[in-house]
PAVOTOR-458343 format. One line per field, with one value per residue: residue in three letters; x, y, z of N, C-alpha, C in turn. Coordinates in Angstrom, 1 decimal. Example, Ala and Ser with C-alpha at 12.3 -4.5 7.8 and 13.67 -1.06 7.14 Angstrom:
<sites>
resn = (Ala_Ser)
n_east = (13.2_12.8)
n_north = (-5.7_-2.2)
n_up = (7.8_7.1)
ca_east = (12.3_13.7)
ca_north = (-4.5_-1.1)
ca_up = (7.8_7.1)
c_east = (13.2_12.9)
c_north = (-3.3_0.0)
c_up = (7.8_7.9)
</sites>
This chain:
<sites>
resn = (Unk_Unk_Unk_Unk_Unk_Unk_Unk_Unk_Unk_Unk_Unk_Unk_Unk_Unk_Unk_Unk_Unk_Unk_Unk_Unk_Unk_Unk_Unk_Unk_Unk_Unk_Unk_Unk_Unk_Unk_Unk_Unk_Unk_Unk_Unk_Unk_Unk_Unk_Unk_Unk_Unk_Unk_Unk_Unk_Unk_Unk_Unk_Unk_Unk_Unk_Unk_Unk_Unk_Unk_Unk_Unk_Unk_Unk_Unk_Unk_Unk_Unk_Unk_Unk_Unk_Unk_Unk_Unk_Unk_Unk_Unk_Unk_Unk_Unk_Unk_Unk_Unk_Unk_Unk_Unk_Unk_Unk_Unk_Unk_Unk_Unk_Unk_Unk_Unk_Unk_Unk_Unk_Unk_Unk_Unk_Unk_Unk_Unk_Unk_Unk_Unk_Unk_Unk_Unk_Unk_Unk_Unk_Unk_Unk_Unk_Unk_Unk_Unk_Unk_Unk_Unk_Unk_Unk_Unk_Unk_Unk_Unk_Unk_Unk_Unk_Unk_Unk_Unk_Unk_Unk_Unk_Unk_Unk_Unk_Unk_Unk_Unk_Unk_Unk_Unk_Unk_Unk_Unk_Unk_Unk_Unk_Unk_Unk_Unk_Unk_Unk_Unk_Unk_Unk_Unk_Unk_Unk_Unk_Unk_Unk_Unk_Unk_Unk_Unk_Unk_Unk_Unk_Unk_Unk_Unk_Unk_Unk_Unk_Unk_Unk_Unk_Unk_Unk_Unk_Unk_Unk_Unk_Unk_Unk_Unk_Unk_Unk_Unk_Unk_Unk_Unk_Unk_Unk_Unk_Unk_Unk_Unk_Unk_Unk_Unk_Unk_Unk_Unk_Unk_Unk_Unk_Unk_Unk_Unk_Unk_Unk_Unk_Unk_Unk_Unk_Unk_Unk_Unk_Unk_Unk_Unk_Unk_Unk_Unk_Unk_Unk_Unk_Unk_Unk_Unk_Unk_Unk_Unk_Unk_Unk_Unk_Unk_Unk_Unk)
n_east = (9.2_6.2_5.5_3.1_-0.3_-2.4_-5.0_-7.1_-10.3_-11.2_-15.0_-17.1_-20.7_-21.8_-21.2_-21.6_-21.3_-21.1_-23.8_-24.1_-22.1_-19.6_-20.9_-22.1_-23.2_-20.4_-19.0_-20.4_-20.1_-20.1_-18.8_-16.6_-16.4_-14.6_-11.6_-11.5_-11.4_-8.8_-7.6_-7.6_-6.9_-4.1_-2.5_-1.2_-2.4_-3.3_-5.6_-8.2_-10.3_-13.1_-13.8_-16.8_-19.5_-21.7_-24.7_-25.5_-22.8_-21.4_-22.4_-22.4_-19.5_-19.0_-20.6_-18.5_-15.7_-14.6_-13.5_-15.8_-15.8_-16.5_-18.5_-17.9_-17.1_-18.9_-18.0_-16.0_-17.3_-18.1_-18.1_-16.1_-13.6_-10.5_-8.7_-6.4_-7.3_-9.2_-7.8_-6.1_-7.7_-8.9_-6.1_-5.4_-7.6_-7.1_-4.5_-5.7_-7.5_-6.5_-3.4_0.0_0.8_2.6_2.8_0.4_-1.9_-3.8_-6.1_-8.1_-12.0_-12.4_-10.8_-10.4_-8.6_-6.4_-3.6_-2.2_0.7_1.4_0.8_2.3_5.0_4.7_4.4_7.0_9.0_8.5_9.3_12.1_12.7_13.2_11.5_8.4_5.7_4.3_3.4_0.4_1.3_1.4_2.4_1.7_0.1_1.2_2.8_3.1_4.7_4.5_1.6_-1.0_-4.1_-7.2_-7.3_-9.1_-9.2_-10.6_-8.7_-5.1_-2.8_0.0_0.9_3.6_5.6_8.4_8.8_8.3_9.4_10.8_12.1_10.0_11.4_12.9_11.8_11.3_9.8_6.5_4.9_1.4_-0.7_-2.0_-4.1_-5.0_-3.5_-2.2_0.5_1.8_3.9_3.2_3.3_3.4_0.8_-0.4_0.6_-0.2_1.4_2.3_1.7_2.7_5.6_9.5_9.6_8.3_7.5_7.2_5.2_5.2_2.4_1.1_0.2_-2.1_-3.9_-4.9_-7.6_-9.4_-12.5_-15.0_-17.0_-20.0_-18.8_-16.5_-17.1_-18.1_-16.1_-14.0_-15.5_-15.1_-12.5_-11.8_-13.0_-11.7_-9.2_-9.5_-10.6_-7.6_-6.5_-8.0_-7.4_-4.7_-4.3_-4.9_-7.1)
n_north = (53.9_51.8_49.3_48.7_46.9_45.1_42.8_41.5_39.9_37.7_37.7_36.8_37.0_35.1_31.8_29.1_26.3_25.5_26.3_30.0_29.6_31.4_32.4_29.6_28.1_26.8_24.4_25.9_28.7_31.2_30.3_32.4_33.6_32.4_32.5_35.8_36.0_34.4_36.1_38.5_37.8_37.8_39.4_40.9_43.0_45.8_46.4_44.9_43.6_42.7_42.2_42.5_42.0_41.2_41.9_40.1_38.9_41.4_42.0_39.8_39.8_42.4_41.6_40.2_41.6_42.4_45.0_46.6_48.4_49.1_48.4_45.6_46.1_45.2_44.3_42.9_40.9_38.3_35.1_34.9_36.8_37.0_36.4_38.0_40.8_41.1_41.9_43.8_45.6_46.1_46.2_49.6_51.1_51.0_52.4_54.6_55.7_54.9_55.3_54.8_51.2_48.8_45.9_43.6_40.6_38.7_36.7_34.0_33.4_30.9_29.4_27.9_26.5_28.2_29.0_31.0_31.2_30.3_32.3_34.4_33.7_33.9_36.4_37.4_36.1_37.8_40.2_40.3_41.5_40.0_38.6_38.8_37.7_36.0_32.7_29.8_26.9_22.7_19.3_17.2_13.9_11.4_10.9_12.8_12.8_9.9_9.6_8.9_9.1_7.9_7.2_7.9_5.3_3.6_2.8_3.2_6.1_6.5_10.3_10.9_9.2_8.6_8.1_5.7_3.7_5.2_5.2_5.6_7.8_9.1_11.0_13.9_16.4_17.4_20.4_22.0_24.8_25.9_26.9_29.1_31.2_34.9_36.5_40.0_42.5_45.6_46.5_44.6_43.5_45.5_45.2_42.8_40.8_37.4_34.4_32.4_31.8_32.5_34.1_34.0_32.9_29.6_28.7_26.1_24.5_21.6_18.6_17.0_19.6_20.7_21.2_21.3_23.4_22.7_20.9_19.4_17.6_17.6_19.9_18.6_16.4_18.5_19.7_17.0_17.1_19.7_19.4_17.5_18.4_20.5_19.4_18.3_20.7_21.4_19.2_19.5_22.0_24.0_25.3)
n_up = (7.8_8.2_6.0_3.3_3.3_1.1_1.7_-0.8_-1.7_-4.1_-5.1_-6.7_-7.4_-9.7_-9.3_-11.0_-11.2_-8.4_-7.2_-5.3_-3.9_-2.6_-0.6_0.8_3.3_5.2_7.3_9.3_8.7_6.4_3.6_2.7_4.7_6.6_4.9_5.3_8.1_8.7_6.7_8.5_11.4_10.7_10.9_8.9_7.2_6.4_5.1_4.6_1.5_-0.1_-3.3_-5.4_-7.4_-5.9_-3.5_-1.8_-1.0_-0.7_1.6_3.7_3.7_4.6_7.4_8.6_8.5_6.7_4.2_1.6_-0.7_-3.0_-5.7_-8.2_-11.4_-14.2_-16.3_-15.2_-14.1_-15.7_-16.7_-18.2_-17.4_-15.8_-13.0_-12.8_-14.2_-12.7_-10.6_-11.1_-11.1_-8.9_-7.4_-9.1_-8.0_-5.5_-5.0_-6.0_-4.5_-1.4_-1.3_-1.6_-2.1_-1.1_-1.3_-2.5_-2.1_-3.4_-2.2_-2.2_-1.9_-1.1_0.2_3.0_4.1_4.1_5.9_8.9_8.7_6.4_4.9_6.4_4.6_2.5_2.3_3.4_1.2_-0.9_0.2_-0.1_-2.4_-4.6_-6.4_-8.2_-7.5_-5.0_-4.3_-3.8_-3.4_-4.2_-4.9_-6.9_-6.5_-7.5_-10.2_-12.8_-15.5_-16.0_-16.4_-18.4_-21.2_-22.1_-25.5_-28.8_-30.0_-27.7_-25.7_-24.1_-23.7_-23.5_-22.3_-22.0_-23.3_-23.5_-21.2_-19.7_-18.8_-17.0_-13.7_-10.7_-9.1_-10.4_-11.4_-12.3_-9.6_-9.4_-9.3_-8.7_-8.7_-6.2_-5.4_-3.1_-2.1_-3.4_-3.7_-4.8_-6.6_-6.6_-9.4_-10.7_-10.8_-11.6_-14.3_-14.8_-15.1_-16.0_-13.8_-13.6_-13.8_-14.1_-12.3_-9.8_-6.9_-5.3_-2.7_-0.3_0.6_2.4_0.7_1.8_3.0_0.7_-1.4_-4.2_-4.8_-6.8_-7.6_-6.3_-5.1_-4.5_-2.4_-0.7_0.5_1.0_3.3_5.1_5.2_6.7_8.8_10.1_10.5_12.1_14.5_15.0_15.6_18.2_19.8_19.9_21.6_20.2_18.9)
ca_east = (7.8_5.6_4.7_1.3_-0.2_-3.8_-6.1_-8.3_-10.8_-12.2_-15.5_-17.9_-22.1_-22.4_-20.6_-22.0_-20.9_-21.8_-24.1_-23.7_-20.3_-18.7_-21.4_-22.6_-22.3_-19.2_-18.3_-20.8_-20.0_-20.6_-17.5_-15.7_-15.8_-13.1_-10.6_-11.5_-11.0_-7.7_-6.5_-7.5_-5.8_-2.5_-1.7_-0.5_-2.9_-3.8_-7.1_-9.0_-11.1_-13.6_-14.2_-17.6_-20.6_-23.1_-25.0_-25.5_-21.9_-21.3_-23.5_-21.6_-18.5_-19.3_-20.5_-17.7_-14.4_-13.9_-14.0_-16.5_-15.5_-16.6_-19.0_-16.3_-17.5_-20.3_-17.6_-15.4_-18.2_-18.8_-17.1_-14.5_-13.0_-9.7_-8.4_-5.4_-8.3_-9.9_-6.9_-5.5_-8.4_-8.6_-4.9_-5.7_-8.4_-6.4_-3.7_-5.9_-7.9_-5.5_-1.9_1.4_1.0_3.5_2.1_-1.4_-2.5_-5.0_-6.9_-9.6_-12.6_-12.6_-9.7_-10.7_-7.6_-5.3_-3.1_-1.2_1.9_1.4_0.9_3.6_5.8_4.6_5.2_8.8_9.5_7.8_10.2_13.5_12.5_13.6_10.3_6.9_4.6_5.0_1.9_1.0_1.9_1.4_2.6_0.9_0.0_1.2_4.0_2.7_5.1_3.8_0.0_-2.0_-5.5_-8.2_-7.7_-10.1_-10.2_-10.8_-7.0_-4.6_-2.1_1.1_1.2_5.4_5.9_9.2_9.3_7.5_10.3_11.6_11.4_9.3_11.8_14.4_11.0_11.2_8.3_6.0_3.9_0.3_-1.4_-3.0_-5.6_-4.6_-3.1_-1.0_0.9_2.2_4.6_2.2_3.3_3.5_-0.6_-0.7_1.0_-1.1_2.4_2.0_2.0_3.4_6.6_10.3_9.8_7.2_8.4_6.6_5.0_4.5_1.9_1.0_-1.2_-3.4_-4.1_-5.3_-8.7_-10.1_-13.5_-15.4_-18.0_-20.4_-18.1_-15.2_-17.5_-18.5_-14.7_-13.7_-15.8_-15.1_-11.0_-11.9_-13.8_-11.1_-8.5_-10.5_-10.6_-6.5_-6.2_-8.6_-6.7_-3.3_-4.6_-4.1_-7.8)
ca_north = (53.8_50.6_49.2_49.2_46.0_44.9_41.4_41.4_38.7_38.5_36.9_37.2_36.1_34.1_30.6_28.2_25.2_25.3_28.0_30.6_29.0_31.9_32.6_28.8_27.4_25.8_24.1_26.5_29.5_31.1_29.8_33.2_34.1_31.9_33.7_36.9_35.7_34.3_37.9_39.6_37.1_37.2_40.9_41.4_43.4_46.9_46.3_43.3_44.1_42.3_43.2_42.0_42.6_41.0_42.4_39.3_38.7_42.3_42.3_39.0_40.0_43.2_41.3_39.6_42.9_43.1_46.1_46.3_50.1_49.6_47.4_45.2_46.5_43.8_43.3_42.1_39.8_37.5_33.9_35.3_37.8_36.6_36.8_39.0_41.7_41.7_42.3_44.9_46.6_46.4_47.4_50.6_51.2_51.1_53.1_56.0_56.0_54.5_56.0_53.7_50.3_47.7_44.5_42.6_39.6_38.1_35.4_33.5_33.0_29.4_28.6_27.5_25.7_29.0_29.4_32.3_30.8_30.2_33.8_35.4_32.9_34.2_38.0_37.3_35.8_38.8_41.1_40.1_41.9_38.7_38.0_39.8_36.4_34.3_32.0_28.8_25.2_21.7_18.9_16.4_12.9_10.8_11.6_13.2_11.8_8.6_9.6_8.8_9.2_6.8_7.4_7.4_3.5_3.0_2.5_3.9_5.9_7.9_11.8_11.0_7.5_8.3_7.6_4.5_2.7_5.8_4.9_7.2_8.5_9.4_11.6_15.0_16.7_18.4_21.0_22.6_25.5_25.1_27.7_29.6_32.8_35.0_37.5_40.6_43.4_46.3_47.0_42.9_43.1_46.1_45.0_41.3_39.9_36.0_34.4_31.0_31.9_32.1_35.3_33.5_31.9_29.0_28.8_24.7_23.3_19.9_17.9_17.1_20.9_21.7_20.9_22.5_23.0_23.2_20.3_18.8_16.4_18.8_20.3_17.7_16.5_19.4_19.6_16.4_17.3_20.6_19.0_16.7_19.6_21.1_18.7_18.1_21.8_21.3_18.3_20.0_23.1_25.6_26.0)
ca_up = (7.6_8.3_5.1_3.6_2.4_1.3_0.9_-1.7_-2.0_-5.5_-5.0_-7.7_-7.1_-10.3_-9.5_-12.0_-10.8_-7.1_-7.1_-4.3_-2.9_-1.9_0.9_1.1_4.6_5.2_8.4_10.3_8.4_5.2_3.0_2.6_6.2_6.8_4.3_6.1_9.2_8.4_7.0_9.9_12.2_10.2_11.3_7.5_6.1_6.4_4.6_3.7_0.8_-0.6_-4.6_-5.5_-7.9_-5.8_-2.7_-0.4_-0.3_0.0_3.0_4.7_4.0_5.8_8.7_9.0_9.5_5.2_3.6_0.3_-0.9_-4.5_-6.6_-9.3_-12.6_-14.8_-17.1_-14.2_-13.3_-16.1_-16.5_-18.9_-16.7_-15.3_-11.6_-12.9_-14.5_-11.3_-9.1_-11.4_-10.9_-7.0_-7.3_-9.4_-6.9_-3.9_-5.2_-6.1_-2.9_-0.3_-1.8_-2.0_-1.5_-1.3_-1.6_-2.5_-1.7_-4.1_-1.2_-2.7_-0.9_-1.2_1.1_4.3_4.4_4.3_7.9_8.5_8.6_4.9_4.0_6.2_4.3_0.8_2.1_3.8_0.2_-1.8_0.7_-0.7_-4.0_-6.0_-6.8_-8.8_-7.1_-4.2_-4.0_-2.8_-4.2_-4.0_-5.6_-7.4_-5.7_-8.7_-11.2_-13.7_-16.9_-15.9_-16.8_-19.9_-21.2_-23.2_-26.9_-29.8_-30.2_-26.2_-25.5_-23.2_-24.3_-22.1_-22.9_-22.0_-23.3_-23.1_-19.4_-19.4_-17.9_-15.8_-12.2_-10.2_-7.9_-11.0_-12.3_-11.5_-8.7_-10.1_-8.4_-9.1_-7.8_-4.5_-5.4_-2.0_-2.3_-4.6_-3.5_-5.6_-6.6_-7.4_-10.6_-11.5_-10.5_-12.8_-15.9_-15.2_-15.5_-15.3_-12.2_-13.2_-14.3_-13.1_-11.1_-8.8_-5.6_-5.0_-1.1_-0.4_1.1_2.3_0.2_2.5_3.5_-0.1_-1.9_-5.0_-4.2_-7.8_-7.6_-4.9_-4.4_-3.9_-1.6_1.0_1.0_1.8_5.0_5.9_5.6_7.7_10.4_10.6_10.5_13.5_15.6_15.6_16.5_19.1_20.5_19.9_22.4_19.3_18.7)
c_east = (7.3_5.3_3.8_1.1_-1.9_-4.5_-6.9_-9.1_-11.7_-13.6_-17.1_-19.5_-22.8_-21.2_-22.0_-22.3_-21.3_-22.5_-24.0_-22.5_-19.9_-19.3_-22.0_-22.3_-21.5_-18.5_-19.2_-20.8_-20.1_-18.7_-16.2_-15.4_-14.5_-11.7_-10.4_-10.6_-9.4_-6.7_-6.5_-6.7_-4.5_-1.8_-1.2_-1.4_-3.3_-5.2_-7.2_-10.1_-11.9_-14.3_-15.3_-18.6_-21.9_-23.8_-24.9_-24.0_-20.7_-21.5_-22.7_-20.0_-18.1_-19.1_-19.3_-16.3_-14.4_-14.6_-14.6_-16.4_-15.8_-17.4_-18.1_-17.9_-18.2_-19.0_-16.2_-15.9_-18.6_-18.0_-15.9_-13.5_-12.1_-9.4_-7.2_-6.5_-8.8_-8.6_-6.4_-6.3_-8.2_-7.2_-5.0_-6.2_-8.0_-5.3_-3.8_-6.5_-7.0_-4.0_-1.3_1.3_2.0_3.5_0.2_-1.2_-3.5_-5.1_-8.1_-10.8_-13.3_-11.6_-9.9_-9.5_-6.4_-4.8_-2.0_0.0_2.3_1.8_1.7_4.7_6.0_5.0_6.4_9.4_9.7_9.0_11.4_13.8_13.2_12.7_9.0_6.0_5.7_3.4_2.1_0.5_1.9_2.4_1.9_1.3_0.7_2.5_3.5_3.6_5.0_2.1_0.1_-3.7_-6.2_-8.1_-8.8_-10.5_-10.5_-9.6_-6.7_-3.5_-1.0_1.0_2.9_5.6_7.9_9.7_8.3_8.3_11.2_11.4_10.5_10.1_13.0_13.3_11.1_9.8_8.2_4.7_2.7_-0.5_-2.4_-4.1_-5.8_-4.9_-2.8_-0.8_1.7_2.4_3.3_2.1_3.3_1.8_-1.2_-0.8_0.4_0.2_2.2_2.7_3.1_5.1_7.8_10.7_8.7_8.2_6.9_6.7_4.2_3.9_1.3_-0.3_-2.8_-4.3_-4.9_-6.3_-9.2_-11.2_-14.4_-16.6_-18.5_-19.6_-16.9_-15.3_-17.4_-16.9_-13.6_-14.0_-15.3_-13.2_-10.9_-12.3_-12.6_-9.6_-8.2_-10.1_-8.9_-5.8_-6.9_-7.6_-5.2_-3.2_-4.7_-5.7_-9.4)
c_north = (52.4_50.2_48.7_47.9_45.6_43.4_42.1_40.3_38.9_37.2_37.5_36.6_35.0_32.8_30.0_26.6_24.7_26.7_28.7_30.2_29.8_32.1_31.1_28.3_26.2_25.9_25.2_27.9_30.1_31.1_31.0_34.2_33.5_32.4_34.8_36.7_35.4_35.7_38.7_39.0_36.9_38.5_41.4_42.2_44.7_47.1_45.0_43.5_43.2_42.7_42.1_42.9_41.7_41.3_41.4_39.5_40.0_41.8_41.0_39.4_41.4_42.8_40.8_40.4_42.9_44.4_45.8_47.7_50.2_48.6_46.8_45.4_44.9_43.5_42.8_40.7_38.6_36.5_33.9_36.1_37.1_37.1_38.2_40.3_42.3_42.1_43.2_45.9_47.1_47.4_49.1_51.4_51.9_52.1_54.5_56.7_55.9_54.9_54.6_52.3_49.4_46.4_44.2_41.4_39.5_36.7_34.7_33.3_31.4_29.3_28.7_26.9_26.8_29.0_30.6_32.2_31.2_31.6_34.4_34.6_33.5_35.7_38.2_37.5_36.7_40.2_41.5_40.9_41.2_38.3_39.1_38.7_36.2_34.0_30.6_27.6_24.0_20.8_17.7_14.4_11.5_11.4_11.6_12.7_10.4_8.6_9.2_9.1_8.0_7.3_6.9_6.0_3.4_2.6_3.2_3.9_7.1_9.5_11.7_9.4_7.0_8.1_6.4_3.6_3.1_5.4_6.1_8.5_9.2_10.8_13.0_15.8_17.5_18.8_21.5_23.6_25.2_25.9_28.6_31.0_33.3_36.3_38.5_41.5_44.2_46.4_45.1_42.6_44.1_45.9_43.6_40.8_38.4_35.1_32.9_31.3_32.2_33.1_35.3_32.8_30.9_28.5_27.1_24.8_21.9_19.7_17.5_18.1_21.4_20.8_22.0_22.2_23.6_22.4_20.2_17.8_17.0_19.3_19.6_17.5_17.1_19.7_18.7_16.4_18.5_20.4_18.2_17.5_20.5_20.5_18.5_19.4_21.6_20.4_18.4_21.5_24.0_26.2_25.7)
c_up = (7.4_6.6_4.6_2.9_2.8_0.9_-0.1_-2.2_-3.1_-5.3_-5.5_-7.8_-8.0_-10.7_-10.3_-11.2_-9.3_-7.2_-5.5_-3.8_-2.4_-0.6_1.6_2.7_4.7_6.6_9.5_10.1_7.0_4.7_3.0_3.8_6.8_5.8_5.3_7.2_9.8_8.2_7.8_11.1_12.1_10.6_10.6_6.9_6.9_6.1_4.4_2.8_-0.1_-2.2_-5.3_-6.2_-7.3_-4.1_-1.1_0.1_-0.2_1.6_4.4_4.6_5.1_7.6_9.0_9.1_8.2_4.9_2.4_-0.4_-2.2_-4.7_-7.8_-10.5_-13.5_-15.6_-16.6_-13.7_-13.6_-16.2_-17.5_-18.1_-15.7_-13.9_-11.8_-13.4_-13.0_-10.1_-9.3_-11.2_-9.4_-7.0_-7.6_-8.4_-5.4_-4.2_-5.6_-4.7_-1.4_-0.6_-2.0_-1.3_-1.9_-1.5_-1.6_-2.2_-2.0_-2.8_-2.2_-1.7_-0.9_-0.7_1.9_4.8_4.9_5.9_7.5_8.2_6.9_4.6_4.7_5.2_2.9_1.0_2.4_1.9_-1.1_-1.3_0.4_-2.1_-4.9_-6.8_-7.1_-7.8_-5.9_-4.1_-4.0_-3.8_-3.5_-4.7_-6.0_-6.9_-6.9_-10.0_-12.5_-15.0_-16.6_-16.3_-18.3_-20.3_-22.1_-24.6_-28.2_-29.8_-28.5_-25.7_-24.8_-24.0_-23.7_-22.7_-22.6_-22.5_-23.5_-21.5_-19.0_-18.5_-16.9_-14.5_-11.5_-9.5_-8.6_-12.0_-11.4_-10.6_-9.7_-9.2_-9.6_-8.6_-6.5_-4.1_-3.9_-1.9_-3.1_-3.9_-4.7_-5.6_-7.0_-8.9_-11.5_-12.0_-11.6_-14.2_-16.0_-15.8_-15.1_-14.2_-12.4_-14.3_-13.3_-12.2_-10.2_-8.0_-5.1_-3.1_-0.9_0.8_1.1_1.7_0.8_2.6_1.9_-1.0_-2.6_-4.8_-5.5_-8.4_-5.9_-4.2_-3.7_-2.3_-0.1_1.7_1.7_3.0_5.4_6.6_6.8_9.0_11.1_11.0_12.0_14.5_16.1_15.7_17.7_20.2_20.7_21.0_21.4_19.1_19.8)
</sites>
């Protein structure tokens, strides 16, 4: 028997910070069309499900092939309400109406950057049943026990000052969410087991490829890495 596996994009109508973002136009499209687009192109998903309390982006996610089969409950909706809340619910959801599933796929709809590649890579890894998580990872441009911040008097002062005279290349990597994807056991998404721990498989991608997009500055940057993204598919025949 094939097995059964669903997106769920959690994409909630009151951003703060950029307002509207998830439907904002981005690159020519409203920002969370590109996610979609992506899950339906990856051939991995049974459903693609959009869990939303707000009507516009109902209404475009519609247009665009996601399913919207529920309104996400108000106390899903407010800036306290974690990504694990909201995916346990979807899960719940899907597993009363849709029966046995085997995998989720929390997507955000802020990744324009996702390729499929990425996410069969996170469900291969999720297949092996070694792992509750596979999701996707960067690593940080800078070696992090080498940082510091400005202290009280105006000073600089290391958060590791025992590596002040470590070389960089004797410092161990250090990765950081790439705000991507997350893939998940059902019952991991149930029990909101945490994602950054050592029954996650981390899915890298390249730095370049990944932009948090949480200011206007985030924003533009991000078009301008997408346009440029674009173009060397275009010029490579792929798009």
């Amino acid at each position: 028997m094939k097995n059964k596996t669903i997106a769920v994009i959690p994409a909630r109508g009151g951003s703060k910070r950029i307002p509207r973002k998830n439907v904002r136009d981005f690159c020519g499209k409203p920002m969370i069309a590109w996610s979609i687009e992506t899950a339906h192109s990856s051939g991995l998903f049974d459903h693609v499900i959009v869990s939303t309390d707000d009507g516009e982006i109902a209404d475009i996610a519609i247009q665009y092939g996601a399913e919207v089969p529920f309104v996400r409950p108000a106390e899903l909706a407010d800036d306290y309400a974690g990504t694990a809340e909201v995916i346990a619910h979807s899960m719940q959801w899907a597993m009363d109406q849709i029966g046995t599933i085997d995998a989720l796929c929390c997507l955000y709809p802020t990744a324009p950057f996702v390729q499929v590649d990425d996410l069969r890579r996170g469900l291969d890894a999720l297949y092996t049943g070694e792992w509750d998580y596979a999701f996707s990872v960067t690593d940080f441009a800078f070696p992090i026990f080498r940082s510091f911040r400005q202290n009280d008097r105006g000073g600089v002062e290391m958060f590791f000052p025992e590596h002040f005279s470590t070389r960089s290349q004797d410092l161990p990597i250090a990765l950081h969410d790439a705000g991507q994807f997350y893939w998940g056991q059902p019952d991991a998404w149930l029990s909101k087991k945490r994602v950054f721990a050592d029954t996650s498989f981390p899915v890298f991608i390249p730095r370049w490829r990944v932009q948090d997009i949480d200011t206007e500055e985030d924003f533009r940057h991000a078009e301008l890495m997408f346009a440029a993204f674009q173009y060397q598919l275009i010029e490579a025949g792929i798009s």
